[in-house]
C-alpha positions as a Python dict, from the first residue, in 0.01 Angstrom:
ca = {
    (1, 'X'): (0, 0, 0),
    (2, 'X'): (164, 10, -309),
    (3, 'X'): (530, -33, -326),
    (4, 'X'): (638, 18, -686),
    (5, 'X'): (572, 348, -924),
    (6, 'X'): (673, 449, -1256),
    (7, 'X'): (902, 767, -1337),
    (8, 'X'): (1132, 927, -1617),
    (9, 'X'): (1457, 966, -1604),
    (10, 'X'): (1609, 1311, -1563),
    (11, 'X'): (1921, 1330, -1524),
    (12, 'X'): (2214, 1289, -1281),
    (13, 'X'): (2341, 1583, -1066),
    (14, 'X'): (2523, 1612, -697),
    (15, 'X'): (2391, 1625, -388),
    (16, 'X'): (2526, 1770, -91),
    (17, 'X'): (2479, 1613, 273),
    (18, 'X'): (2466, 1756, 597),
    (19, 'X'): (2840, 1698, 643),
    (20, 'X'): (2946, 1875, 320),
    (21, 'X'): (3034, 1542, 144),
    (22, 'X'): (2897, 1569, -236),
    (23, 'X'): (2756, 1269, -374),
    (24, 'X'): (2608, 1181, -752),
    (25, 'X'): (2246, 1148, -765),
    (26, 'X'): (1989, 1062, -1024),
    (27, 'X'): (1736, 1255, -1058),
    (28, 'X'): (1352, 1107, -1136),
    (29, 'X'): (1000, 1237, -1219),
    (30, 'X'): (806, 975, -1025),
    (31, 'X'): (447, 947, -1159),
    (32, 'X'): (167, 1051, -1104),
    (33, 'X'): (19, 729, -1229),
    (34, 'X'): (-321, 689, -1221),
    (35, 'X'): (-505, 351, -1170),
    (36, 'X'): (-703, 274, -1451),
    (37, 'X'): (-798, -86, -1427),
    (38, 'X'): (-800, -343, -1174),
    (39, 'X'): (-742, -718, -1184),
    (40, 'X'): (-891, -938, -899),
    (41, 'X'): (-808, -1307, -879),
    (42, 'X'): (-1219, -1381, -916),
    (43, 'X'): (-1196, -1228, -1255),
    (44, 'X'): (-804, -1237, -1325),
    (45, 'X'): (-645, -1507, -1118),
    (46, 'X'): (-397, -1251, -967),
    (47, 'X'): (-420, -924, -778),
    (48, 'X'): (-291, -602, -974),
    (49, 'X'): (-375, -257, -1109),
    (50, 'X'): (-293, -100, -1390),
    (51, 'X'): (-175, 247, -1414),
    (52, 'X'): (-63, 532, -1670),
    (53, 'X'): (199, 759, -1676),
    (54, 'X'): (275, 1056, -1903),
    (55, 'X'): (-3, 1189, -2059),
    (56, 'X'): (-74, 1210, -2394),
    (57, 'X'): (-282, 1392, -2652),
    (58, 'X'): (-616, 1192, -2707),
    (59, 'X'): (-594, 1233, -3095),
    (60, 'X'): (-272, 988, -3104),
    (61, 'X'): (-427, 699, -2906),
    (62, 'X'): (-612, 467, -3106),
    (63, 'X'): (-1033, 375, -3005),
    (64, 'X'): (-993, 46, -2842),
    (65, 'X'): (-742, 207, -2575),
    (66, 'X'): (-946, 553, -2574),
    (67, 'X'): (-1221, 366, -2461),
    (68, 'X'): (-1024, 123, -2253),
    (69, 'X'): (-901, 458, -2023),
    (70, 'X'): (-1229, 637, -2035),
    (71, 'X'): (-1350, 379, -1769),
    (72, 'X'): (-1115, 580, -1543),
    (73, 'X'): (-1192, 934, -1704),
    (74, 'X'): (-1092, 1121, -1982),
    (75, 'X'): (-720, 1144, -1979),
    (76, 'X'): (-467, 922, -2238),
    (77, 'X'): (-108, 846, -2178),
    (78, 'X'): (194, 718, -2350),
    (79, 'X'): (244, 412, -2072),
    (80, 'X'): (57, 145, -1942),
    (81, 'X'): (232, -84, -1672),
    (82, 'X'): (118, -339, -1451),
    (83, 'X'): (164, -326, -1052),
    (84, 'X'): (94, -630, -843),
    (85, 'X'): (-63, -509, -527),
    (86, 'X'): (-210, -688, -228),
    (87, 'X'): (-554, -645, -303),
    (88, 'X'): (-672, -440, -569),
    (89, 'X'): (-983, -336, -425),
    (90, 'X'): (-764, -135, -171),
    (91, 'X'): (-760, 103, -548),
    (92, 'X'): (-999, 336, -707),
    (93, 'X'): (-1012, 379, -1071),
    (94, 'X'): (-876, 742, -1152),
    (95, 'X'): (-635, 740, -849),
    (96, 'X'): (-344, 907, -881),
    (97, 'X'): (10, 754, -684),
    (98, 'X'): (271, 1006, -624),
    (99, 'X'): (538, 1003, -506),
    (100, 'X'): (526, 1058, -191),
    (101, 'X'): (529, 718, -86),
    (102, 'X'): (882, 662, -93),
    (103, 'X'): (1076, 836, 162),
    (104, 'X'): (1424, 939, 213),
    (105, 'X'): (1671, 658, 333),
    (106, 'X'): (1450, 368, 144),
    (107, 'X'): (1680, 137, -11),
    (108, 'X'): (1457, 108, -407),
    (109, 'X'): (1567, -136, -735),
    (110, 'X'): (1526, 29, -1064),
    (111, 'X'): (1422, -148, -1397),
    (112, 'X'): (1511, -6, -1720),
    (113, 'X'): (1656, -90, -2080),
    (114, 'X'): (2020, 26, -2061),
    (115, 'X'): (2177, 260, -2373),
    (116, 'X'): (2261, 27, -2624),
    (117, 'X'): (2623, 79, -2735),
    (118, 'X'): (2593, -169, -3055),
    (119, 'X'): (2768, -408, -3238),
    (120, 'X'): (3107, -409, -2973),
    (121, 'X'): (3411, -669, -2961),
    (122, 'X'): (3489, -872, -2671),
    (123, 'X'): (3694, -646, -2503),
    (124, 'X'): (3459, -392, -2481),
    (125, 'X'): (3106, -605, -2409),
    (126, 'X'): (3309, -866, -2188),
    (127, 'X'): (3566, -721, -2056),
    (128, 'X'): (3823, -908, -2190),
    (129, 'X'): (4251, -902, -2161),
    (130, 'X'): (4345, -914, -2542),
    (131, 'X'): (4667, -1024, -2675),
    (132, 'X'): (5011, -905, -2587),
    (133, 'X'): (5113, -535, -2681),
    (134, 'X'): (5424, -677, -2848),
    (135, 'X'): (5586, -611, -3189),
    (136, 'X'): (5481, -889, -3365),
    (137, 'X'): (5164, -958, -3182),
    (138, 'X'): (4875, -949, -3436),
    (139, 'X'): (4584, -1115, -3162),
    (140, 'X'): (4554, -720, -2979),
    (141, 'X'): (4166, -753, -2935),
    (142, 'X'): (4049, -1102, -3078),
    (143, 'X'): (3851, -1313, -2887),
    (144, 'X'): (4114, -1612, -2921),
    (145, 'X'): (4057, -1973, -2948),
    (146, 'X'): (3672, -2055, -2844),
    (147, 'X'): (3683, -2412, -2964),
    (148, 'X'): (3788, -2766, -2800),
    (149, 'X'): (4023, -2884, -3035),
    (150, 'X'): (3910, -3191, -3214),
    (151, 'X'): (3672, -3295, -2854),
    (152, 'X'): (3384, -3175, -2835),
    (153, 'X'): (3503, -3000, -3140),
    (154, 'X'): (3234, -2734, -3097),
    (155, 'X'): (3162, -2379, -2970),
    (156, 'X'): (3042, -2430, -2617),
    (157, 'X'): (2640, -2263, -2640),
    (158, 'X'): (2739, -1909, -2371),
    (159, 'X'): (3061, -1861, -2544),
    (160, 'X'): (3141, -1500, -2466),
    (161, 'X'): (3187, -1366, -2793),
    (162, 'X'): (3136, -1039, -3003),
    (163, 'X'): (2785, -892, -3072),
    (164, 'X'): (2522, -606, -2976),
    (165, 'X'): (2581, -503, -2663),
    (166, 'X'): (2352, -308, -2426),
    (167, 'X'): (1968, -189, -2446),
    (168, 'X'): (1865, -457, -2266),
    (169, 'X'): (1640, -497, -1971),
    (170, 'X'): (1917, -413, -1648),
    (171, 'X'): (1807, -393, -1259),
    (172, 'X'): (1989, -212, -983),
    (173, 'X'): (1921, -306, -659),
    (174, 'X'): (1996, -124, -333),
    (175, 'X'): (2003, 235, -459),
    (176, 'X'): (1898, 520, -152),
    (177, 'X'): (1662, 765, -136),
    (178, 'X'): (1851, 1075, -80),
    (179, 'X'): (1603, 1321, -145),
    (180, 'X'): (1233, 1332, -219),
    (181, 'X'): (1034, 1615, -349),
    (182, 'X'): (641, 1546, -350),
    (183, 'X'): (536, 1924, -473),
    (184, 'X'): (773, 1827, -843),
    (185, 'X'): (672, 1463, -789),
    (186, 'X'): (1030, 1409, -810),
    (187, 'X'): (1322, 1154, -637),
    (188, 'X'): (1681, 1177, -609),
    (189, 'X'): (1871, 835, -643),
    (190, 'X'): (2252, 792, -523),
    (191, 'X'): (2419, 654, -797),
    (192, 'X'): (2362, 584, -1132),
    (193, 'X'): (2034, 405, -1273),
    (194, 'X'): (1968, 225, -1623),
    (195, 'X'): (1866, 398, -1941),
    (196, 'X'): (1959, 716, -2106),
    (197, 'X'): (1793, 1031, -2052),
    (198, 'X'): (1401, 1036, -2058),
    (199, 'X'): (1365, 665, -2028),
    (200, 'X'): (1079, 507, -1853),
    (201, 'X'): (1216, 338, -1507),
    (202, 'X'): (1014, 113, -1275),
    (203, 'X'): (1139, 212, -908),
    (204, 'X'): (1011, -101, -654),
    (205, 'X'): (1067, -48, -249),
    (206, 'X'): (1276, -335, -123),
    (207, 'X'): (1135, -459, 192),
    (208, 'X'): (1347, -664, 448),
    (209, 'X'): (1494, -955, 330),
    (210, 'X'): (1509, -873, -60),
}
């Protein structure tokens, strides 16, 4: 059984539970992805399918990939990802994974590239304290001193300092299923989840022990 599916980002909303309490929710359009090649370890070294999500018009995918999907029929898509399964025979090519194989109360990890926020100071990317909000002060959001004096005499490689900061590859772990929709194909999340809206998410079951 496959534990990990593709989706798009939504959107967040609220949720209400049976005791009234509202709670903020993400809302994701899990799959369908549909298997369209499968790796063995006699002819891959590792077990895996791959599937694609979204689909897209034929005319914009070039003839190497056209004929790379046809082996699975004749839809295209906009993604291609990789799922490392048990045994990939267990798969038929053209299958389509919904989502109904998470369920509510599952505790899931979500991959995606957070929003990028730019070039930011150190205050802002790291968190830090500043200087003093004194008259006179004139160190309000410098970094400060990052060297060693005259030993090493040297930036220390990690030195938190300023640059670009977000849209990078971010995982939260231990989100809940709070509501699942199979007929819409669609999940809620509690909490907040990487990416901006209509980013691509990868939504993994965490089994005991992870």
């Amino acid at each position: 059984m496959v534990g990990t599916l593709f989706g798009k980002k939504l959107g967040m909303s609220r949720y209400f539970l049976d005791e009234g309490k509202s709670i903020p929710v993400t809302i994701v359009k899990v799959g369908p992805c549909v298997v369209v090649q499968k790796k063995t370890s006699e002819t891959d070294g590792y077990e895996a399918i791959q599937v694609g999500f979204e689909d897209q018009k034929e005319s914009r995918v070039n003839k190497p990939v056209r004929g790379h999907l046809k082996k699975a029929g004749e839809r295209c898509f906009k993604h291609l990802r990789e799922i490392h399964v048990e045994s990939a025979d267990a798969f038929e090519l053209g299958q389509e994974i919904r989502s109904d194989i998470f369920a509510v109360g599952e505790q899931v990890a979500v991959t995606g590239r957070s929003k990028g926020r730019g070039f930011a100071g150190v205050m802002k990317r790291w968190g830090f304290g500043g200087g003093r909000a004194t008259h006179g002060c004139r160190s309000h959001r410098v970094p400060g001193s990052i060297g060693s004096s005259s030993d090493p005499s040297h930036v220390w490689k990690g030195k938190k300092l300023p640059g670009r900061m977000g849209d990078q590859k971010t995982t939260i772990r231990n989100l809940m299923i709070v509501d699942v929709r199979p007929d819409m194909d669609v999940i809620a999340l509690r909490g907040a989840v990487p990416g901006s809206k209509n980013s691509i998410l990868q939504i993994t079951r965490l089994q005991d022990g992870d």
